[in-house]
C-alpha positions as CSV (number, residue, x, y, z in Angstrom):
1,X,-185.2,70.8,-38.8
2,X,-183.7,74.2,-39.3
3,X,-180.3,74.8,-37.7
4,X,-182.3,77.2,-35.0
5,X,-184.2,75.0,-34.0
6,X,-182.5,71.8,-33.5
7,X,-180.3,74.4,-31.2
8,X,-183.0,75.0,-29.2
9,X,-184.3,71.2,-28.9
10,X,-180.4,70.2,-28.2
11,X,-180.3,73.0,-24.9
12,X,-183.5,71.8,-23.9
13,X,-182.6,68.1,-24.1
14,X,-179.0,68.2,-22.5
15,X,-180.1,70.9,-20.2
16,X,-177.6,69.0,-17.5
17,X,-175.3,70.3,-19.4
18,X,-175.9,73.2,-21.7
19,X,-179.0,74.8,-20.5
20,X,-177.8,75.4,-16.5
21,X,-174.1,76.0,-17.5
22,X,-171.3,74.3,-16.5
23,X,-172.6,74.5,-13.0
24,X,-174.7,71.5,-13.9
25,X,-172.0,68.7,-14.3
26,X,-173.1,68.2,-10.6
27,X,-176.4,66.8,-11.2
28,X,-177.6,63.6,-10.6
29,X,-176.8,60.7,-12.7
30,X,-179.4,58.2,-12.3
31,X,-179.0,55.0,-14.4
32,X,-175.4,56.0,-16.0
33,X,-172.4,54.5,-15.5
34,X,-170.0,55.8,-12.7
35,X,-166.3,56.0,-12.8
36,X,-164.8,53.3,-10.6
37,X,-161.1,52.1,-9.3
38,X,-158.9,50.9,-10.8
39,X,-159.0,52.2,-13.5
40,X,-158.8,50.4,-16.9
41,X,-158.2,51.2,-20.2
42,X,-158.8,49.6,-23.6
43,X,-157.1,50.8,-26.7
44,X,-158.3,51.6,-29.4
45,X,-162.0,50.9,-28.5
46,X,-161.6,53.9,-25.2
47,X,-160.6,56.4,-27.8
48,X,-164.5,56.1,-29.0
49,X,-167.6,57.3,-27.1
50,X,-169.0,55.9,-24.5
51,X,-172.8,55.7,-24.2
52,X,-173.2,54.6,-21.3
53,X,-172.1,57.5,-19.7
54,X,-173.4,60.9,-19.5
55,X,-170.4,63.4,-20.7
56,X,-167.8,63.3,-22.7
57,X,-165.0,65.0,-25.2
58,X,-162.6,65.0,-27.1
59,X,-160.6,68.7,-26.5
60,X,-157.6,69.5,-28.3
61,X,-155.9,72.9,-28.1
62,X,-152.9,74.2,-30.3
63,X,-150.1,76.5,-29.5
64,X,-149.2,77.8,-32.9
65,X,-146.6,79.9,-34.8
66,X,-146.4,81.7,-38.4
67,X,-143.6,82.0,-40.4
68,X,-143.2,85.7,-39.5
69,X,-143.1,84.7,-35.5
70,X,-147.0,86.0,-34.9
71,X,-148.4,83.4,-32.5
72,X,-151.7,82.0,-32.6
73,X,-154.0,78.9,-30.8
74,X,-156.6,77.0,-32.3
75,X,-159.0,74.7,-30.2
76,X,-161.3,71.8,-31.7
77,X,-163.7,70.2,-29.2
78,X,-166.2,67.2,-29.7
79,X,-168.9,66.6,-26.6
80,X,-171.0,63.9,-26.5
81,X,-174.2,64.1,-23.7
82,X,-177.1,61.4,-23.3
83,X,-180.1,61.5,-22.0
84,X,-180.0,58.0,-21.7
85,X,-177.7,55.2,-21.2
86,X,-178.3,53.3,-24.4
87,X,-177.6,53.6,-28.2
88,X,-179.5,53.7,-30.7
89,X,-180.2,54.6,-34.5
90,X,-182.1,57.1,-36.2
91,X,-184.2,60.1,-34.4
92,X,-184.6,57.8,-31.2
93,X,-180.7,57.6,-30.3
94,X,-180.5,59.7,-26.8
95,X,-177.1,60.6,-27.9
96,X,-176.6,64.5,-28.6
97,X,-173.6,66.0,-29.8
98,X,-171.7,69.7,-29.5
99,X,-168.6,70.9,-31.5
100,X,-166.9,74.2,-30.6
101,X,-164.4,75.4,-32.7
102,X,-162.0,78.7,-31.7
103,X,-159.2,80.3,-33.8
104,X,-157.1,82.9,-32.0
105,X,-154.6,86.1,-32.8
106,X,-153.1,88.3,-31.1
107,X,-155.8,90.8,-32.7
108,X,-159.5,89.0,-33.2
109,X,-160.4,85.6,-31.5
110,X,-163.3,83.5,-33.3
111,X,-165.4,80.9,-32.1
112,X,-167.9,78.8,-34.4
113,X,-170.4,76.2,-32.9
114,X,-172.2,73.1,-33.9
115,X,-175.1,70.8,-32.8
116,X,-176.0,67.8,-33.6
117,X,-177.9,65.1,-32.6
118,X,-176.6,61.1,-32.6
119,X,-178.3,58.2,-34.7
120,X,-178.1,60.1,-38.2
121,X,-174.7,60.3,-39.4
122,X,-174.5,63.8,-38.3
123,X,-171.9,63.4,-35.7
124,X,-170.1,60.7,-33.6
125,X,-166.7,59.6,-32.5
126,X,-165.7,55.5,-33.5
127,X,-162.8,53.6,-32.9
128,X,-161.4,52.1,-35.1
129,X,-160.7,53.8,-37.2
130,X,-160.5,56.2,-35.0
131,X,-162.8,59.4,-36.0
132,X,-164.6,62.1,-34.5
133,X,-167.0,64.4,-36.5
134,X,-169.8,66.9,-36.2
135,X,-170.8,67.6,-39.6
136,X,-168.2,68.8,-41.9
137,X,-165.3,69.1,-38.6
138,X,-163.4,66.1,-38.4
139,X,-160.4,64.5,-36.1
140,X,-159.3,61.7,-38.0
141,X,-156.4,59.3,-37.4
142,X,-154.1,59.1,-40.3
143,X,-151.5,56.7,-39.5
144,X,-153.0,52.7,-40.0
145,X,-149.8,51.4,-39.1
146,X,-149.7,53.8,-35.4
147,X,-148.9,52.2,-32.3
148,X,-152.2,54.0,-31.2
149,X,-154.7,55.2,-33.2
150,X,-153.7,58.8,-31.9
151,X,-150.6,59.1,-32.8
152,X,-151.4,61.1,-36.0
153,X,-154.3,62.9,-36.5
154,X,-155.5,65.4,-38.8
155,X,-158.3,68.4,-37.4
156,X,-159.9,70.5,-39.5
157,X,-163.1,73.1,-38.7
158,X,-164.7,76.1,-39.9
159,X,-166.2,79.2,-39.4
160,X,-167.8,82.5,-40.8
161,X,-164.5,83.8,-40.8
162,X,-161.9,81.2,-40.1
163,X,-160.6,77.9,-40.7
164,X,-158.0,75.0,-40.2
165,X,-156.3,72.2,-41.2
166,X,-153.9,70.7,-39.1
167,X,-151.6,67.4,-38.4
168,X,-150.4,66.3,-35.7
169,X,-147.7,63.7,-34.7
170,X,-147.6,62.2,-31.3
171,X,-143.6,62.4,-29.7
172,X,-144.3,61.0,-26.6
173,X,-147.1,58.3,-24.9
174,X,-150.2,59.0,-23.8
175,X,-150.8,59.8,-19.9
176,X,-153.3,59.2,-17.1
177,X,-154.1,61.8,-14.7
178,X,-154.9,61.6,-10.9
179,X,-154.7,57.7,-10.2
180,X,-153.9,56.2,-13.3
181,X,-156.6,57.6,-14.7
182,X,-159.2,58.0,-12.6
183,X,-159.2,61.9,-11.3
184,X,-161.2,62.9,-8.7
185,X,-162.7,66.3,-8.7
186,X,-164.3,67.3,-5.1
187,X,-164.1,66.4,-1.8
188,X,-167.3,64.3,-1.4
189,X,-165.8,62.1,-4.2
190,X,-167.0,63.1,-7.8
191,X,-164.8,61.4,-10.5
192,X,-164.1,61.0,-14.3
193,X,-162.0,58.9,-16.6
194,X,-158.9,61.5,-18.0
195,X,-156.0,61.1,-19.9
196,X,-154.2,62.9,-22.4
197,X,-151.8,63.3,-25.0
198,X,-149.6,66.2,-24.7
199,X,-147.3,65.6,-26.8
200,X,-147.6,66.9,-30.1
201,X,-146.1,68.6,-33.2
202,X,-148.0,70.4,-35.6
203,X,-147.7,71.3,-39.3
204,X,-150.7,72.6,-41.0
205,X,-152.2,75.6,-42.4
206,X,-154.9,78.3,-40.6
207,X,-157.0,80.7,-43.0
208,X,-158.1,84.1,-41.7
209,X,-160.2,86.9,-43.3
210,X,-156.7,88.3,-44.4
211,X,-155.4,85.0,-46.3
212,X,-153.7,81.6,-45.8
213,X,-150.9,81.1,-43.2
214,X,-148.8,78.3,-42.8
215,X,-148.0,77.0,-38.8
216,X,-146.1,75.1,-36.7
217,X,-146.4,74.3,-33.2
218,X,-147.9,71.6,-30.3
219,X,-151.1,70.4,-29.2
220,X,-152.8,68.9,-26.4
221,X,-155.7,66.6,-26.7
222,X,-157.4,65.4,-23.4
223,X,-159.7,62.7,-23.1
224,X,-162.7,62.7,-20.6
225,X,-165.4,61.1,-19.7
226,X,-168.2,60.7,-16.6
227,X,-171.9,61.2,-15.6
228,X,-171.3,63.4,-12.4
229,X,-168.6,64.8,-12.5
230,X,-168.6,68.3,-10.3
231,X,-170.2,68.5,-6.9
232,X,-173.6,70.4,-6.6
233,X,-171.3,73.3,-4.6
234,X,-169.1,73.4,-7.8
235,X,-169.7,76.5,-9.9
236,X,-167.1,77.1,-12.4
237,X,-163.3,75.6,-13.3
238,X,-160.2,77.1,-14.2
239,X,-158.0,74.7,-15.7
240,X,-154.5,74.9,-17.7
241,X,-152.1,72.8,-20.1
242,X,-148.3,74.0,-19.8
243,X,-145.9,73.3,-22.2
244,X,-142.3,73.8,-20.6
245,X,-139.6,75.0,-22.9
246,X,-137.4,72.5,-21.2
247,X,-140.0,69.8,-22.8
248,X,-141.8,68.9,-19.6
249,X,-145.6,69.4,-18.9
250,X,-148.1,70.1,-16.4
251,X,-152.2,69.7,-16.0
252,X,-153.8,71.8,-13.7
253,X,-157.4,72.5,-12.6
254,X,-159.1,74.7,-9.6
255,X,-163.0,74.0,-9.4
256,X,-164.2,77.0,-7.8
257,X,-167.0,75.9,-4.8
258,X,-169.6,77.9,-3.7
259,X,-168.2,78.7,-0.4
260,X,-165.2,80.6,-2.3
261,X,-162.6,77.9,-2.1
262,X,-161.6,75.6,-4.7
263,X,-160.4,72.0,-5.2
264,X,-157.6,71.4,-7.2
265,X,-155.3,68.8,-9.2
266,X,-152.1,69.0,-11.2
267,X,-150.0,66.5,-13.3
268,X,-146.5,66.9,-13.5
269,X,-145.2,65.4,-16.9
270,X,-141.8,65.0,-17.6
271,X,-140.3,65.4,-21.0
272,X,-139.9,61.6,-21.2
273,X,-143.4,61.1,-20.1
274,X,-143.4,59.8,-16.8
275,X,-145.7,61.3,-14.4
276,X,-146.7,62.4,-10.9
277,X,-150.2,63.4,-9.7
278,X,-150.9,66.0,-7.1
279,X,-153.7,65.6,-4.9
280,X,-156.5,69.1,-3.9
281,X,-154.2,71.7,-2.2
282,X,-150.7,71.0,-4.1
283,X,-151.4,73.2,-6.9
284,X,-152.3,76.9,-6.2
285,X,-153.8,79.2,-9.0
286,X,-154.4,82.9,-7.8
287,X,-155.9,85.2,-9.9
288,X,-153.9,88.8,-10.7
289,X,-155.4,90.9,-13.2
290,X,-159.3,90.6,-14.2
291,X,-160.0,91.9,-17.7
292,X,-163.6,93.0,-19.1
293,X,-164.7,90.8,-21.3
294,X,-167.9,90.1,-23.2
295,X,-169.5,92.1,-20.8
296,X,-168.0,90.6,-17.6
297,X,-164.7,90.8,-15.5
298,X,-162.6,87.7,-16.0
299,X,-159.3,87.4,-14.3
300,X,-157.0,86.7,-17.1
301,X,-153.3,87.0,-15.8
302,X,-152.3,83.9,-13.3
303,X,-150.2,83.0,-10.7
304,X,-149.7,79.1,-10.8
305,X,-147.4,77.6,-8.1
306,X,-146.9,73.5,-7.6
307,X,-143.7,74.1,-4.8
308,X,-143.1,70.4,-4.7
309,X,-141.6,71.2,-9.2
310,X,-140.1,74.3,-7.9
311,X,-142.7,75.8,-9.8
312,X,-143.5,79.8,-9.4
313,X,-144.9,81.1,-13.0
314,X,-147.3,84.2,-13.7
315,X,-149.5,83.4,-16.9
316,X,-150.8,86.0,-19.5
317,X,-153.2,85.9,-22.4
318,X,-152.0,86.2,-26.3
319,X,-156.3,87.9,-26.6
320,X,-157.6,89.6,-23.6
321,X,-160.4,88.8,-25.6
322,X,-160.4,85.2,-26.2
323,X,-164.7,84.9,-25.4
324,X,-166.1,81.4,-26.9
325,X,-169.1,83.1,-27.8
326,X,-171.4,79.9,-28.4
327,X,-174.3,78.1,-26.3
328,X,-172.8,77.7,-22.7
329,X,-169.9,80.8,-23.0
330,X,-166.3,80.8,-21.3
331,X,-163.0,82.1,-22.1
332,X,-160.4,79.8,-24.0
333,X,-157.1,80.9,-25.6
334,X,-153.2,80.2,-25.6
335,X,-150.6,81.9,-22.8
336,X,-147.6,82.6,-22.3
337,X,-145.9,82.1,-18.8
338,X,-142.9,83.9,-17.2
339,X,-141.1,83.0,-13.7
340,X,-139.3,80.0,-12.6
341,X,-140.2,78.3,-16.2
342,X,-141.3,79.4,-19.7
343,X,-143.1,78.2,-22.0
344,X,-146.5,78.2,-23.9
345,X,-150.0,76.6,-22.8
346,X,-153.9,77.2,-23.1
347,X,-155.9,78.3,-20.3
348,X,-159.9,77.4,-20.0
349,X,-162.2,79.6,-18.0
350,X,-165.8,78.4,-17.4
351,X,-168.6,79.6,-14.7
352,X,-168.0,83.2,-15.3
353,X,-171.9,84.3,-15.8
């Protein structure tokens, strides 16, 4: 099956998902697992997919510097969709897989897609050891010995006209957003299982049509799983990952409802890991400046507040420009934030049709 082709059978199949947008994370779920409280975790095994749910990934993004100062990001994201609740091997699995790759300058941003479907090697995400693959992209852990199998990890994807090859070291412990874990997305209740870890370093090299150039810098990789987890009058998300130079953190998200408000969630993260969750209203994200791009206005300066962190920050873009140009489209690329704090983050943008 060409490439083509098993693109077209992968929309069609996971059409929850890729075919109607990200819109359509608010469909019904029937016969998949829910989220449920408590929350509980299992490590290694939860770092590994999870069948018997309907969506998942594995999302890491990268804040990056060259030994001249020029900053960069790179982004490396695994999903997993089913269109059943059951494994399998061979052509009859019902699990399908999606990698998304993006590479970004202050000058060009590239994005590089694949597609894959479960049961024939082609892609998956195990355990232990802990890997997650989609052909030739890989997030491996490299540390046996780790006190989690996270702790240190090498990424590595392609494109046309880019590449990477990163490690990462874990510096701090992994964290569970909304309640302890279990993050609630709307009002009427719609849920998923999230945690992160935002705490890493990164040594590694990215290639560009102009050559080779060694980075440094940190990287976020969130963790995320559910079978419904938007509301049916839930269009679209804007969601960020600060990096304080002071070494605290903060997750944020607004889901954009049809009625033009939004429901949001933050986690506060200090620099010694310990963490408070904010519940819909707490965090405020206001949009400043809208930028054309890819053929549509997108509001790419921010104004992020969380009052009860004294926090009052306006966000802007490294690349304007920074269009994942692949299947289901949205903008993704690193910031830089001014105001009460400074630092570095990404910023995701999806809905925006």
């Amino acid at each position: 099956m060409n490439v083509r082709v098993l693109a077209i059978c992968l929309v069609g199949w996971a059409g929850p998902i890729w075919a109607q947008g990200f819109a359509g994370l608010g469909t019904a779920a029937d016969g998949f697992a829910m989220p449920e409280r408590p929350a509980t975790f299992s490590f290694p095994q939860d770092h590994g997919a999870h069948p018997a749910y309907r969506i998942e990934w594995w999302y890491l993004t990268a804040t990056l510097t060259g030994p001249d100062g020029t900053e960069f990001g790179a982004q490396w994201t695994l999903f997993r969709s089913a269109l059943a609740p059951r494994e399998a091997v061979g052509w009859e699995a019902p699990q399908l897989w999606m990698g998304h790759a993006g590479l970004t300058t202050p000058e060009a941003h590239f994005s590089a897609e694949r597609l894959a479907r479960g049961g024939i090697g082609q892609a998956g995400a195990t355990a232990d050891p802990f890997v997650a693959w989609v052909d030739d992209w890989q997030m491996v852990a490299t540390d046996a010995g780790a006190a989690d199998a996270l702790d240190a990890l090498q990424v590595t994807a392609r494109g046309a006209d880019f590449a990477y090859a990163l490690d990462l070291a874990a510096t701090g412990p992994l964290v569970f957003h909304g309640d302890g874990g279990y993050s609630v997305k709307s009002g009427e209740g719609q849920a998923s299982y999230y945690y992160s870890q935002p705490f890493y370093t990164v040594t590694g090299t990215i290639s560009l049509p102009e050559g080779d150039i060694p980075v440094t810098g940190n990287a976020w990789l969130d963790r995320e799983w559910s079978s419904q987890p938007l509301s049916e009058q839930q269009e679209g998300w804007d969601w960020v990952s600060l990096q304080f130079d002071d070494g605290a953190r903060m997750m944020g998200f607004s889901l954009r409802q049809t009625d033009g408000t939004a429901y949001t969630a933050a986690t506060w993260i200090g620099a010694d890991g310990v963490t408070e969750s904010y519940p819909d209203g707490a965090l405020v994200m206001t949009p400043l400046a809208r930028s054309e791009v890819a053929g549509r206005m997108v509001p790419t300066e921010w104004r992020v507040e969380l009052a009860d962190q004294g926090l009052d920050i306006t966000t802007t873009p490294l690349n304007e420009q920074s269009w994942m140009d692949v299947s289901v489209s949205y903008w993704e690329g690193p910031i830089r934030m001014t105001g009460t704090h400074a630092g570095r983050g990404y910023l995701e943008m999806t809905g925006y049709e």
